[in-house]
N, C-alpha and C positions, 0 to 999 in steps of 0.2 A: 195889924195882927200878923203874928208870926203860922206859913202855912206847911206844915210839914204832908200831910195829905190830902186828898180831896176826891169828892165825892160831891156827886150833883143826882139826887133823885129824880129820877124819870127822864135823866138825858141821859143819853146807851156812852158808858168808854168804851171806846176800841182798843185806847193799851195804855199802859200806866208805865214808865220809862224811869231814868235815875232820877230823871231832875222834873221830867213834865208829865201832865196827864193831858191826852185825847181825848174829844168827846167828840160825835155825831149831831150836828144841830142843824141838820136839813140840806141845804144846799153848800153848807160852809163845815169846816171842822172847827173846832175853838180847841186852842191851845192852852190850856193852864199852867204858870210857871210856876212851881214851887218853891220853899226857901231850902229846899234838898239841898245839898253838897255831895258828890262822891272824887271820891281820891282814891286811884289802886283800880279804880274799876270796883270800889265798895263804898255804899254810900253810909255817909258818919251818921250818927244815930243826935247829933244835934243840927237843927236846921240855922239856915246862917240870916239874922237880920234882915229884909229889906233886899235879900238876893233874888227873887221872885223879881220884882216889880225892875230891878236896874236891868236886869236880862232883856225884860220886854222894851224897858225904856229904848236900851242901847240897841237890842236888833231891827226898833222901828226907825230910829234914827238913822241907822246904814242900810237899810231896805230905799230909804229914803234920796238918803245921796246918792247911792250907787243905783241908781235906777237904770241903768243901761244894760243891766243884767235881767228880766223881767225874776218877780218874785211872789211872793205866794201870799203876801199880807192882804185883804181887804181893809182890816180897821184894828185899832184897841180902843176907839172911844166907844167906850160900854153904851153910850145911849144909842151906835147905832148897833148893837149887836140884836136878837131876836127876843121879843118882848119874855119870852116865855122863861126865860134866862133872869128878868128884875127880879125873883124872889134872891137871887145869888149875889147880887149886889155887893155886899159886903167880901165877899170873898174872892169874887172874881176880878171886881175894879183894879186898875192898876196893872197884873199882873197874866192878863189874858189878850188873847191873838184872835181875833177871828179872821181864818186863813181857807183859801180855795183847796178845794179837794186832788190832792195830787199823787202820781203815783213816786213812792220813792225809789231811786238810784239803791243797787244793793255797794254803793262805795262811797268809801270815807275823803272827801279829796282834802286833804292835806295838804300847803304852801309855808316855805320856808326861806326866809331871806338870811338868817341868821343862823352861826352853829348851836345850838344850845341843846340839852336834854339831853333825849337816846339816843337823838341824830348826832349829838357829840360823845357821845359815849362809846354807839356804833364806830366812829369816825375814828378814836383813839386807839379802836382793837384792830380798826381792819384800813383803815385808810380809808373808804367811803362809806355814803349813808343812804338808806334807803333806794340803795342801786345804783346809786350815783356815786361816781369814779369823781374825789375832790383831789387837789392840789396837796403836795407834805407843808406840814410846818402851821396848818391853820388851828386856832388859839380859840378856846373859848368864847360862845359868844361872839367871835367874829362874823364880818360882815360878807357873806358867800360871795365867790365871785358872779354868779347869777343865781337868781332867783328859782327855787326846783321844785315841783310837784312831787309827792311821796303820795300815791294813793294806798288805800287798805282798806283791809273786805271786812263788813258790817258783822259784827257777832251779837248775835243774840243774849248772850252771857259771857261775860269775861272778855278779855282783854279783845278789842279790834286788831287784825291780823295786817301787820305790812306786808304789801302784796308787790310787784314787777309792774313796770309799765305792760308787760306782754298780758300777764294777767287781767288787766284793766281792762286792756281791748277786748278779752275773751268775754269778762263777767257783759259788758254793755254795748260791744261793739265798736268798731274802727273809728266811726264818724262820732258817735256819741261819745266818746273816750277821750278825741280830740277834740270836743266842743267844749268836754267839760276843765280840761283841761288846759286849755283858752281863758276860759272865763274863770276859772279860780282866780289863776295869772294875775288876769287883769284888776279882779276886784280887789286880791291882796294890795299890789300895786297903787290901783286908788286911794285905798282906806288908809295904805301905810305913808301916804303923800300925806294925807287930810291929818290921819294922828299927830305928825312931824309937827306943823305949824302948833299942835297944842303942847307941845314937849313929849311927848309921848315915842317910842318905836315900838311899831310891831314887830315879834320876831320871829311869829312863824303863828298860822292860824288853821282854823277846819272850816271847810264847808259842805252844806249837802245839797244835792239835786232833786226833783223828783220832773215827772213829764205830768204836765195838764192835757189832755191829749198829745199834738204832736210838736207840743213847744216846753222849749229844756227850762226851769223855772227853780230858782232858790230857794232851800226850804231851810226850816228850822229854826238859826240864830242865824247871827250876819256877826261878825269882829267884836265877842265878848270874852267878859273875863275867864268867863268857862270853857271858852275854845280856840285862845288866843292866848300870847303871850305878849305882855305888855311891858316894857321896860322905861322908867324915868330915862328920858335923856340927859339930865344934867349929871346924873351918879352913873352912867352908863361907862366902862372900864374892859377894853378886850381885855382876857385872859380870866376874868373871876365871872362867878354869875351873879349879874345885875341885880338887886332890887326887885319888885315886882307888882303892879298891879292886877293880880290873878290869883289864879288859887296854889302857887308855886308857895307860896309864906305856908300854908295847910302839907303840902307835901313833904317838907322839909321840915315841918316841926315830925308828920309821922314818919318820915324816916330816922330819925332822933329817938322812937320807938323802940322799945322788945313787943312787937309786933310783926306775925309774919306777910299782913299784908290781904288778909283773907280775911271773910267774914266771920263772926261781929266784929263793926270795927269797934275802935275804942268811942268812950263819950270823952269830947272834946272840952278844954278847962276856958272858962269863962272868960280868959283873956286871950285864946288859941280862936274864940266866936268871933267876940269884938273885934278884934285888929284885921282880921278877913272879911268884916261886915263893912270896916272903915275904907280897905283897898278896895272893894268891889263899889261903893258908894265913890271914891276918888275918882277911880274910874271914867265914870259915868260925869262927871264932876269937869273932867278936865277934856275928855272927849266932845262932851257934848255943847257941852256951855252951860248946861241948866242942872243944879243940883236936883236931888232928890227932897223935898220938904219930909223930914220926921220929926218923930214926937217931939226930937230935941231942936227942933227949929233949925237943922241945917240944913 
């Protein structure tokens, strides 16, 4: 079943987000992923195939390996979630977190190994990108000469703001700025090692923080198609932008738009669904090892 909303009677939301909805279920939060899309910072008024359940698939997977990070998952196997939850069954299976209560980080941390996007758009008008003073002469898509943090401050609506390393330290503090800052580092790094043997390059990803009391703990996603950029290795070309495993194929069809970009977006054409339900399933496909079973038996 395809979930575009959700709703659980007699379990309290606490917030209802682009892609996901929060519930309160006692000692635990549960996570519901939805088949939402947004692009622009507005979400398409068509939900995308089986994008729900690969999110969850692949943030449990890298919660998993990167464990050196602590993280916020307890479980997705629904049988150990809280009984009071089997009437939801159908809807939740798959595609739900049950996740330790934590507080969130008000910052976006951002890791970038590769020039690509704003950070190269930024980088063609001014010479560097998100504060960082780069080298002349570097090419789309090229491989930075180290790997940079670009944080930005969480907005409630509309576009998340790139914010200064100085800023960072203000919004959370000296030590926590640098802890979090460490460990983005590290996990891009990991994750972008472990993609590699699959053909895969990361080329720049998000993460989020929050504190369990007084231990700094990953929340959210972990290295997916919605907060990453994923590029085939074998079509991989400095100078053009690569192919993609994300949601860049959706972007680039709506910049092809007379669209300014603002809400409503448009509804999306039945072959703009499918080809982004089939990257987001590849994805998960070539990352993980293990496809996703649908109806069509792949």
């Amino acid at each position: 079943m395809q979930l575009q909303e959700c709703d659980l009677p007699g379990i309290p939301k606490l917030r209802s987000g682009k892609v996901r909805e929060v519930f309160d279920v006692g000692e635990h939060l549960l996570i519901v992923t939805t088949d939402r899309i947004s692009a622009f910072d507005c979400v398409m008024p068509n939900p995308i195939p089986f994008k729900g359940e690969v999110l969850t698939r692949l943030s449990s997977f890298w919660f998993e390996k990167l464990d050196f990070v602590p993280n916020h998952l307890v479980s997705i196997n629904f049988g150990e979630f809280p009984k009071r939850l089997l009437s939801f069954r159908e809807v939740l299976e798959g595609r739900s977190m049950l996740v330790k209560k934590c507080v969130p980080l008000p910052v976006e941390c951002v890791v970038r190994g590769y020039l690509a996007g704003s950070a190269f758009e930024e980088y063609r008008a001014t010479g560097s990108a998100c504060g960082h003073d780069l080298p002349p002469g570097l090419q789309q898509a090229e491989r930075l000469p180290e790997t940079i943090f670009t944080p930005a401050r969480k907005a409630e609506t509309g576009h998340d703001e790139n914010i200064t390393w100085r800023q960072c330290r203000a919004l959370v503090g000296d030590d926590l700025a640098l802890e979090i800052r460490k460990a983005s580092i590290d996990l891009y790094e990991h994750g972008r090692a472990w993609a590699a043997t699959q053909g895969i390059i990361v080329a720049d990803t998000k993460f989020e923080f929050g504190l369990c009391g007084d231990e700094l703990v990953l929340i959210d996603e972990c290295l997916t198609p919605d907060s990453s950029r994923f590029w085939p290795a074998d079509q991989y070309q400095v100078g053009s932008n690569p192919p993609s495993f994300d949601k860049q194929y959706l972007r680039d069809y709506l910049a092809g738009l007379d669209w300014d970009k603002t809400p409503p977006a448009p509804k999306l054409p039945e072959e703009v669904v499918a080809k982004t339900s089939e990257k987001y399933l590849e994805a998960l496909r070539l990352i993980s090892g293990v496809p996703l079973k649908t109806e069509k038996g792949t």
